[in-house]
C-alpha positions in Angstrom: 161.2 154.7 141.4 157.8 155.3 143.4 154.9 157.3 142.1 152.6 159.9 143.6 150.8 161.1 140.8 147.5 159.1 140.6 146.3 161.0 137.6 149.3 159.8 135.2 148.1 158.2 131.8 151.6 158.2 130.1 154.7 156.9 132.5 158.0 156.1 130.4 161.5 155.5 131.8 162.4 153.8 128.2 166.3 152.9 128.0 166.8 154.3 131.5 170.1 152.3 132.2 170.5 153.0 135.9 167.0 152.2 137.1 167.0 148.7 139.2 163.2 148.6 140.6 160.0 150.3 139.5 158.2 150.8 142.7 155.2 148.7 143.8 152.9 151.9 143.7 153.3 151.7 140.1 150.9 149.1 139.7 147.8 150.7 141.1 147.7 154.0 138.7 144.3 153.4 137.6 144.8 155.6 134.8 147.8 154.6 133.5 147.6 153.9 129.4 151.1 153.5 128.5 153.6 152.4 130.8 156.9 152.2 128.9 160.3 150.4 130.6 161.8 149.1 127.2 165.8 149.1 127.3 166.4 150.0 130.6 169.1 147.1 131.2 169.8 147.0 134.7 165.5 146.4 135.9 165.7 143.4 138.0 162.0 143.5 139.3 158.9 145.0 138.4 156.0 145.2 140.3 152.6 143.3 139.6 149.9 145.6 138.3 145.7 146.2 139.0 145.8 148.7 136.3 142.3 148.8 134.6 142.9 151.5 132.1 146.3 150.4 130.6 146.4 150.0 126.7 150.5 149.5 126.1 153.1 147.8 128.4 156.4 147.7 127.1 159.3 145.7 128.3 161.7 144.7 125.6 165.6 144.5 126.3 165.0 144.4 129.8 168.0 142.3 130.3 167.9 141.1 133.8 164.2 140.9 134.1 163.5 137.5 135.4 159.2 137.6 135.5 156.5 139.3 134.1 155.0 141.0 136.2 151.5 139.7 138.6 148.0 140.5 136.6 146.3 141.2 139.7 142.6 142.1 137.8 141.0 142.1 135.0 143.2 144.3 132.5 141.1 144.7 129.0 142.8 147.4 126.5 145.7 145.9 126.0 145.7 143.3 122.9 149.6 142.8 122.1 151.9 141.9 124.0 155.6 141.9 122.5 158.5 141.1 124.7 162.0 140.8 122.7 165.5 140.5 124.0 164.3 139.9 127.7 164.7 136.8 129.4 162.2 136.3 131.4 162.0 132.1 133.0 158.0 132.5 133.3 154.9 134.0 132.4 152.6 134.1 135.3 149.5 132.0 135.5 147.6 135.4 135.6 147.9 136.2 132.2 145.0 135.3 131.5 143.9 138.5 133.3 144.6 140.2 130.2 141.2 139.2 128.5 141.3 140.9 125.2 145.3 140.4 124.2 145.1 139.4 120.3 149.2 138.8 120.4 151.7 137.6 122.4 155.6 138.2 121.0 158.4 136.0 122.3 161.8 136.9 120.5 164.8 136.4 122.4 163.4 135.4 125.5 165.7 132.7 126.5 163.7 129.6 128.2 160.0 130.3 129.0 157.2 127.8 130.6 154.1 128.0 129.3 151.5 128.6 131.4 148.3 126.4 131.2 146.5 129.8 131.1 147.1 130.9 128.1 145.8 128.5 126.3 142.5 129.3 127.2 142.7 133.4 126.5 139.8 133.7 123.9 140.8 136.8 122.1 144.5 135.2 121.8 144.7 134.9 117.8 149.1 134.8 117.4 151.4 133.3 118.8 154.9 134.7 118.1 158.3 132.8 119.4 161.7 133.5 118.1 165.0 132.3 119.1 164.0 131.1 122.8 162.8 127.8 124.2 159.5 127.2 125.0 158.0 124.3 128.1 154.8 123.4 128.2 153.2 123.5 131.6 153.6 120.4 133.8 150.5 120.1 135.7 147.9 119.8 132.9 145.5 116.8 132.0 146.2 117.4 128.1 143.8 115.1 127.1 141.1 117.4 129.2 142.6 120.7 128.0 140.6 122.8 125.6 142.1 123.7 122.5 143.3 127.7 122.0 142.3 130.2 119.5 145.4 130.6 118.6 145.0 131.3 114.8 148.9 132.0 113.6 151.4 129.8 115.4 154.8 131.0 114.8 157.3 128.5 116.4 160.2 129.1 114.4 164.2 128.5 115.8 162.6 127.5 119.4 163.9 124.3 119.6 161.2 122.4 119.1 161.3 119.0 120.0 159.1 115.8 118.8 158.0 115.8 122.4 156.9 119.3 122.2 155.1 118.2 118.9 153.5 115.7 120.2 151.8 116.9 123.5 151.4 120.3 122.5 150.5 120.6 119.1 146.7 119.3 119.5 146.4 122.1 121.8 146.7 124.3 118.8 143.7 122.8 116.7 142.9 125.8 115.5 145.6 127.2 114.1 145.1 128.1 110.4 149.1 129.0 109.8 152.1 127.1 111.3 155.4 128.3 111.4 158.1 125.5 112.4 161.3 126.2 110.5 164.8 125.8 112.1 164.1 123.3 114.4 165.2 119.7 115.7 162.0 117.7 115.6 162.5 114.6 113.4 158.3 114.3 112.5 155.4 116.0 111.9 153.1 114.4 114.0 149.8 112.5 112.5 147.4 115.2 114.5 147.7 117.6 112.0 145.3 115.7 110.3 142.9 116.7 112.5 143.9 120.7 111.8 140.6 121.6 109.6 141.7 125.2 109.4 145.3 124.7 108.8 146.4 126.4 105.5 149.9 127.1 105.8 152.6 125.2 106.9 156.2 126.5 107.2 158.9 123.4 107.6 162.1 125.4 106.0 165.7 124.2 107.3 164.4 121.6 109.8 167.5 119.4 109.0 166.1 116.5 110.9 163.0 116.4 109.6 162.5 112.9 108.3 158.5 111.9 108.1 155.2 113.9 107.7 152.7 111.7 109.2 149.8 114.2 108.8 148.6 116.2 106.0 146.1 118.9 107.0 142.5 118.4 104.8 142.5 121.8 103.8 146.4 122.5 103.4 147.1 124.8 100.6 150.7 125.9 101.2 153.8 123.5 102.5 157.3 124.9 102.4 160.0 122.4 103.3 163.1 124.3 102.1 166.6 122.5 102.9 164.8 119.5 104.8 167.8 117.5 104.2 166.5 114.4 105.8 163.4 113.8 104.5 163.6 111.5 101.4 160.4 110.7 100.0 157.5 113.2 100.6 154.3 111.1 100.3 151.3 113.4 99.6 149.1 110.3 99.0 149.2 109.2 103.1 146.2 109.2 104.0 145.1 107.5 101.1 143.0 109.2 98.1 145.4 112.2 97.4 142.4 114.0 95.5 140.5 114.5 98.8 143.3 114.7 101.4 145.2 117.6 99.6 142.7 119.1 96.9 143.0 122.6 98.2 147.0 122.3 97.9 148.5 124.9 95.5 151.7 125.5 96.5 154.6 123.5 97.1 158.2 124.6 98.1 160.9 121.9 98.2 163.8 123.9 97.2 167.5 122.8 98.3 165.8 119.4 99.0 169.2 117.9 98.3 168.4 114.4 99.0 164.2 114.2 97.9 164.4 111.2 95.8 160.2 111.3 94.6 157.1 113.0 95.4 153.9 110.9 95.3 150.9 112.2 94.6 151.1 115.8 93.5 147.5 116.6 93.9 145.6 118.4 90.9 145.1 122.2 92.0 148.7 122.8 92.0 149.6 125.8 90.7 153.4 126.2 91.8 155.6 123.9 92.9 159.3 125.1 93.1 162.0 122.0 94.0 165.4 124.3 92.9 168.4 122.5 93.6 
């Protein structure tokens, strides 16, 4: 499909089954606002796009779409980006082009790298994954990379691994709600110590979840439904409960089938559900 009208503001070939490649041209409609391709199955390619006035860019169940596409300049009206049910293997390094994007949505994406770029997007407040895999990029000096504003972490049924834990969680210092349930990781890492804004964390049905190492200063919700493996959940580590967890006031250990104690329930607690 090529394009010859350079006025268009609205271009949408949603669930268009039979379309195979957008044409290049595509990308350079500088006043494009929406640009719509969600459920056409077939799109093997889409072109990369220098479109300064774009606001929406949809590409869910895009089946055989392999990339997103090139972010040739700076693109900044667009602020979510949702992609579910298309399986793309990367997210180019230009990204980052897309200066004002407040979410990124992963569902159903299959594996997808990283890029060392988005960590550094300073509007970039949530970050969605769901049912796909993702890599962390490997050509970064972790140590050296500055943390993300990513505010809401949602990590849940991505495979997480206690490798992924451990390098890339301290990338996500800022994060005030973490969502991890459904996934492989045996610990918590001890960084989350370090996670001042951290409020919320989400551990429900990680079966191989034996040790929390870390308990965020400021914490105030944990829910750790069907952790089977873990056995003893130590709120007293670091020491001197009363400061570590004072803001904690709810606890959810339900279908903890094997929690033998909890130490150290800290004072402000104001539910704590452990059902069967």
């Amino acid at each position: 499909m090529s394009s010859g009208a350079p006025n268009l503001e609205e271009l949408s070939f949603g669930n268009c089954k039979n379309l195979i490649k957008i044409h290049e041209s595509v990308g350079f409609l500088n006043k494009l606002k929406m640009l719509n391709a969600d459920g056409c199955s077939r799109l093997g390619t889409f072109p990369s796009l220098k479109l300064s006035s774009l606001e929406k860019l949809k590409l869910s169940s895009c089946y055989r779409l392999k990339s997103f596409p090139e972010i040739l300049g700076k693109m900044e009206d667009i602020t979510m980006l949702d992609l579910l049910d298309t399986p793309i293997k990367e997210l180019p390094f230009t990204i980052h082009n897309l200066t004002q994007v407040e979410r990124v949505v992963l569902i159903s994406c299959g594996t997808v790298p990283l890029p060392s770029s988005i960590f550094v997007m300073p509007e970039l407040h949530e970050l969605i994954a769901g049912e796909c895999t993702l890599l962390l990029p490997k050509s970064v000096d972790f140590e050296a990379q500055s943390s993300s504003m990513v505010l809401n972490l949602g990590l849940s049924g991505c495979n997480v691994s206690d490798e992924f834990l451990r390098i890339g969680l301290p990338l996500f210092s800022n994060v005030k709600e973490l969502y991890l349930s459904q996934n492989k990781f045996t610990t918590l890492p001890a960084c989350v110590k370090e996670f001042y804004f951290l409020t919320k964390i989400h551990l429900d049905v990680c079966k191989n979840l034996k040790r929390i190492r870390g308990v965020p200063p400021n914490m105030e919700t944990l829910s750790a439904k069907w952790c089977t493996s873990l056995i003893v959940l130590d709120l007293k580590r670091p020491p001197k409960c009363v400061e570590v967890c004072r803001f904690l006031k709810t606890l959810i250990l339900d279908n903890f089938i094997n929690l033998e104690e909890v130490r150290g329930v800290p004072p402000n607690m104001r539910t704590l559900s452990a059902r069967n």
